[in-house]
C-alpha positions in Angstrom: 25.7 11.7 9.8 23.5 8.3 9.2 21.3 10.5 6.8 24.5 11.7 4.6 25.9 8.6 4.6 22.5 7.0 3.1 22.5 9.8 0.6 25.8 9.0 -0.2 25.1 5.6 -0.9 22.1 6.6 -3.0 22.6 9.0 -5.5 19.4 11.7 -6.4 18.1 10.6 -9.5 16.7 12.6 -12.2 12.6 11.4 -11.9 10.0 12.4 -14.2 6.5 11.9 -12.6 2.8 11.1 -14.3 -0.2 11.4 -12.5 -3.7 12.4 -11.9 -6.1 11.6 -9.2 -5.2 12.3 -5.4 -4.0 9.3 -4.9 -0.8 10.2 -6.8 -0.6 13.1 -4.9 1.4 11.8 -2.0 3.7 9.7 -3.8 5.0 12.9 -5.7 4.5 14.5 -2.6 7.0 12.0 -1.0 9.3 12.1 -3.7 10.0 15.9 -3.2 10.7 15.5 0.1 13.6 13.1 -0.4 16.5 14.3 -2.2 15.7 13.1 -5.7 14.9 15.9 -8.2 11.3 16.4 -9.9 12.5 17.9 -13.2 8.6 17.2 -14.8 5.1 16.5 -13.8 3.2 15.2 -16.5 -0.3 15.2 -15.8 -4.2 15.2 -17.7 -5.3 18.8 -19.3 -7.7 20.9 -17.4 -11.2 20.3 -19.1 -14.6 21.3 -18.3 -16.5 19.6 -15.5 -19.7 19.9 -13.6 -23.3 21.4 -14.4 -21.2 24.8 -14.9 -18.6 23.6 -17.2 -16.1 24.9 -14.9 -12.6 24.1 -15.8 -11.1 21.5 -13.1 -7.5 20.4 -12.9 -6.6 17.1 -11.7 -5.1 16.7 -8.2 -2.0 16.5 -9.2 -1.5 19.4 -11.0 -3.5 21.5 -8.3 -0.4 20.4 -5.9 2.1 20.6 -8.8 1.3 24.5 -9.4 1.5 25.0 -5.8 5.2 23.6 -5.6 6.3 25.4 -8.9 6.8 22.6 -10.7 7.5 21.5 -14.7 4.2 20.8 -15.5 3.2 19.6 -19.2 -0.6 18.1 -20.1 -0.2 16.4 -23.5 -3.6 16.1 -25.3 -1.9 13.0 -27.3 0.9 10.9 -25.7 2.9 10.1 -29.3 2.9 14.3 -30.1 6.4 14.3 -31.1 6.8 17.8 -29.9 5.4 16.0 -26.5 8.0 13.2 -27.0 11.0 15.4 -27.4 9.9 17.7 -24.5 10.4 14.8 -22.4 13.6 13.3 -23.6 15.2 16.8 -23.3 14.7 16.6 -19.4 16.9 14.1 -19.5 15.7 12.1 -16.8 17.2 9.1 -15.5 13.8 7.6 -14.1 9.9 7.8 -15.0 7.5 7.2 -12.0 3.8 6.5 -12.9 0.9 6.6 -10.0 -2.9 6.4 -11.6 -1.7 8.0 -15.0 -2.9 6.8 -18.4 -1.1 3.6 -21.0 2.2 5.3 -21.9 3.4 4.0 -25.4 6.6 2.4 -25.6 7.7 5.8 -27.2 7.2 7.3 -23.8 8.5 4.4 -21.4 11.5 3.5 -22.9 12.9 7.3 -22.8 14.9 6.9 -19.5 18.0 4.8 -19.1 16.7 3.4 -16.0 13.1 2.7 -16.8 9.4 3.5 -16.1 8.3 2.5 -13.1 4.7 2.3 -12.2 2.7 1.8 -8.7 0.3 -0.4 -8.6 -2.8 -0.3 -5.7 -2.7 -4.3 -5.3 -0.8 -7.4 -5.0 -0.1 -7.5 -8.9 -1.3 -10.2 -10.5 -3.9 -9.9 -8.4 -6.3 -7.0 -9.4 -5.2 -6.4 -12.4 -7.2 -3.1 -13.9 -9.0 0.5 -13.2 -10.0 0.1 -9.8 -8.0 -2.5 -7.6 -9.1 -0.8 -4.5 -12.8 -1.1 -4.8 -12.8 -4.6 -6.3 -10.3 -5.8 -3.8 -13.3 -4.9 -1.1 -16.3 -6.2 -3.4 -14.7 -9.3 -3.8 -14.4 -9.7 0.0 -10.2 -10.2 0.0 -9.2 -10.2 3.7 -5.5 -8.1 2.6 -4.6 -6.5 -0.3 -1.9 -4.4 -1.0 0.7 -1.8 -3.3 3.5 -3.2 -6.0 5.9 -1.5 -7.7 6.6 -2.7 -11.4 8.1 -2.0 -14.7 5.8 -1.4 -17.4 6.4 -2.8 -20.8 3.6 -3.4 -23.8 0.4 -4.9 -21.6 -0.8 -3.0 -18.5 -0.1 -3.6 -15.5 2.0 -7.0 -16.6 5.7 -5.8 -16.2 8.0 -7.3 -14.1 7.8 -7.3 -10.3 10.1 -4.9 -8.4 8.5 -4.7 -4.6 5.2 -5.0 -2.6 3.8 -4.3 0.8 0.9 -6.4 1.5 -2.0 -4.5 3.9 -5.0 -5.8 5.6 -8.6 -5.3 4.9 -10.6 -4.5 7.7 -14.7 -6.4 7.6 -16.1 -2.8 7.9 -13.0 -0.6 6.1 -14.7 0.7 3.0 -13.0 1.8 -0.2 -12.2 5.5 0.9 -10.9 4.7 4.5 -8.6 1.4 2.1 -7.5 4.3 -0.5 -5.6 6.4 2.4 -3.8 3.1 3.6 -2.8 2.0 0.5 -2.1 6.1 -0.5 0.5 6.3 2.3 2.1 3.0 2.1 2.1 2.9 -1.7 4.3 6.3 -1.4 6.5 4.6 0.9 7.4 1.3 -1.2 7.8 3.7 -4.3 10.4 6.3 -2.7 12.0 2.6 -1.3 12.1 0.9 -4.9 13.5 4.2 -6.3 16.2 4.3 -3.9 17.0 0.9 -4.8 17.3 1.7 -8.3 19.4 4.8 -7.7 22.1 2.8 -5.9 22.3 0.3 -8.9 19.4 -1.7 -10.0 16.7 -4.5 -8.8 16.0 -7.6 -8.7 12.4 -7.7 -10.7 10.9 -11.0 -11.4 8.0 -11.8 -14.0 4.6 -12.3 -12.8 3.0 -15.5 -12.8 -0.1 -14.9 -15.2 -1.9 -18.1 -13.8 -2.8 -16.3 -10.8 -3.9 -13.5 -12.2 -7.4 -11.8 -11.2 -9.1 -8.3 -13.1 -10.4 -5.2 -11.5 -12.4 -3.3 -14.7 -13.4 0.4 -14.4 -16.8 0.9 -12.2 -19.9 1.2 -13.9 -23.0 2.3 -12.7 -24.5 -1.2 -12.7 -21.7 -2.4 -10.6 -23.2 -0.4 -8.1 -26.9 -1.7 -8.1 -28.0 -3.6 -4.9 -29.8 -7.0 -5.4 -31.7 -8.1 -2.3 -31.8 -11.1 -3.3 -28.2 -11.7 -2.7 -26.8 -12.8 0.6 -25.5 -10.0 3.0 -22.2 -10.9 3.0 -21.8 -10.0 -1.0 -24.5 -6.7 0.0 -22.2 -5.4 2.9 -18.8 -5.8 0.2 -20.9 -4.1 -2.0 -21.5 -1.3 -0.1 -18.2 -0.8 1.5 -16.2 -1.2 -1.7 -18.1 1.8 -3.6 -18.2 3.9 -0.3 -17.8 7.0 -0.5 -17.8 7.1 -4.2 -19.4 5.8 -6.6 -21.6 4.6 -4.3 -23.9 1.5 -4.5 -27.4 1.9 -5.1 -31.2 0.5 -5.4 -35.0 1.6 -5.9 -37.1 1.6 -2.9 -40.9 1.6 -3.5 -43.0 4.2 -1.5 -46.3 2.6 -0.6 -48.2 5.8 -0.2 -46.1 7.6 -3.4 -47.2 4.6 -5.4 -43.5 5.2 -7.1 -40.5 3.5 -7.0 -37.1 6.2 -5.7 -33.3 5.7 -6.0 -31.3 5.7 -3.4 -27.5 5.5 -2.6 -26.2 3.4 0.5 -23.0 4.4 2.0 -22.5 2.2 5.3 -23.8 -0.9 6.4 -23.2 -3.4 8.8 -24.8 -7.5 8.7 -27.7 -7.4 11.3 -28.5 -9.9 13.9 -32.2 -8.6 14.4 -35.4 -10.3 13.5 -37.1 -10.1 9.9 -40.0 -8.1 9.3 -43.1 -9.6 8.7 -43.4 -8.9 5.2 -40.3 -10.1 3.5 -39.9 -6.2 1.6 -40.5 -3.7 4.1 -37.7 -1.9 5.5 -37.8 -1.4 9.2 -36.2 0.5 12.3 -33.3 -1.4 13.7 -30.9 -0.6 16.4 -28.4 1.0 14.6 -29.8 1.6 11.2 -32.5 1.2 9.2 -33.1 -2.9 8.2 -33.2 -3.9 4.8 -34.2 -7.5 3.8 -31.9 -9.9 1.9 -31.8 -13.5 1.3 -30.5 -14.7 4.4 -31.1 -12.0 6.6 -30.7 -8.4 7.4 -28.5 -5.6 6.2 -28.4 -2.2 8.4 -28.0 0.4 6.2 -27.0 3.9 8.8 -26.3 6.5 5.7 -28.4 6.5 2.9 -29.2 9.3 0.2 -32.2 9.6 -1.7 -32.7 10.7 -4.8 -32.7 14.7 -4.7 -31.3 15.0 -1.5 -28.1 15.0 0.3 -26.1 12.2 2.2 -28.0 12.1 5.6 -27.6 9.7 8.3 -30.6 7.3 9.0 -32.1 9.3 11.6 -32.8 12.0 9.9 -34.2 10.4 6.9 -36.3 8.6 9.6 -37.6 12.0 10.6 -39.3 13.2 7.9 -40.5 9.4 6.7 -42.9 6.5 7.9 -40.5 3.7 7.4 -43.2 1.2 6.9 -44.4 2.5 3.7 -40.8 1.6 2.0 -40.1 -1.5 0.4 -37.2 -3.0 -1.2 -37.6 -3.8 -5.3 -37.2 -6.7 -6.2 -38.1 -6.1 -9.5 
């Protein structure tokens, strides 16, 4: 009875969903559980991927073709056939998780908006990738907001937010599933809302406001001349993917080799001797930085496969490897 009576008081709204990446996946995931109706899935166009040009489909649409769902994969957003496909599905609400910049063409279709989730505190974070940045920059909680979106991205007004904490060790995949699950939540929450009459959405105070930018590779390059602290953040927030990265320099090889670094921990141990060779430490194998150590216990070199440190230890003398510094 308490479930028809909150159903009652919160009519199932017509929603219209955009997404790619997994992350989106649970949010529309959620939404089809409840008792609002799916009548679209918009979502990027297979292409070609990999050494083999195989033809890959985002997440989304993977899950969307297994649910039988209204999928459509516009090449170009302002395609007017595109545009009119959409407005005939008359939908009373947008939802947009990880999609692409809609043109006000596309968000101002439904009567009750375009609502987008966000993977931070908006303003905070604004950008590509709040989740790694909110890790690299060493922020102790972060967290998932639901917004409007107008003409700038990821500007529109306020609607909800669920702040989460950010564990010293979590690293960006392990942050990702947190902020996954609880950014389904708040959206199915702020829809509900908005199906029983409207919000209270207030601007955001652009004073305040912090970027995340798309990951490049040289975000991802180690230098050991920073302090650990800024290493270990490093590390963490591009773990498991893209990964962070750095040359080590093979004494007996004479040749410098890249490697990736996937987890690390700040080490209490004593230096080495000689301020660039790595060592054997307790948990991991030690790498020098300015003010101490960095245990690094998964690593992949170049060629290989993600190993932990023992192994690579196994089939290597660590003292002919060396940090560059170069």
């Amino acid at each position: 009875m308490e479930k028809e009576s909150f159903i009652s008081d919160c009519p199932s709204l017509r929603i219209v969903f955009m997404g790619t990446p997994s992350f989106a996946v649970k949010t529309l995931e959620t939404i089809l559980d409840s008792h609002h109706q799916v009548v679209g899935v918009v979502t990027a166009m297979d292409k070609p991927a990999g050494r083999g040009k195989k033809i890959k489909e985002s997440d989304v649409s993977v899950f969307a073709k297994a649910r039988a769902l209204n999928i459509l994969q516009p090449e170009n957003l302002k395609d007017e056939q595109f545009v009119s496909q959409l407005a005939s599905l008359k939908a009373d609400l947008f939802v947009v998780v990880a999609f692409r910049m809609l043109p006000k063409v596309i968000w101002t279709i439904p009567p009750k908006g375009t609502i987008n989730l966000h993977a931070s505190l908006l303003p905070a974070l604004r950008g590509a990738a709040p989740i790694n940045w909110a890790i690299m920059n060493g922020l102790k909680e972060t967290g998932v907001t639901t917004f409007f979106i107008n003409e700038v991205i990821d500007t529109g007004k306020i609607i909800d937010q669920r702040k989460v904490l950010i564990g010293e060790n979590m690293n960006c995949g392990e942050l990702h599933d947190v902020l996954k699950n609880e950014g389904a939540a708040l959206l199915l929450e702020t829809i509900n809302q908005l199906s029983k009459g409207g919000v209270q959405a207030m601007e955001q105070e652009t004073t305040i406001s912090t970027e995340a930018p798309k990951i490049f590779k040289k975000d991802g390059e180690i230098n050991w001349n920073n302090k650990s602290l800024a290493i270990h953040n490093q590390i963490r927030g591009l773990s498991p993917y893209p990964a962070a990265w750095c040359l080590l320099y093979n004494e007996k090889k004479k040749a410098h080799f890249q490697f990736k670094i996937f987890t690390s921990s700040r080490s209490n141990e004593d230096r080495p001797t000689h301020k660039t060779q790595l060592s054997k430490g307790e948990d991991g194998i030690l790498f020098p930085c300015s003010d101490g150590l960095i245990s690094i216990s998964e690593l992949q070199p170049e060629g290989k496969t993600r190993m932990h440190y023992k192994a690579f230890l196994a089939g290597n003398d660590i003292n002919e490897w060396h940090i560059s510094l170069e």
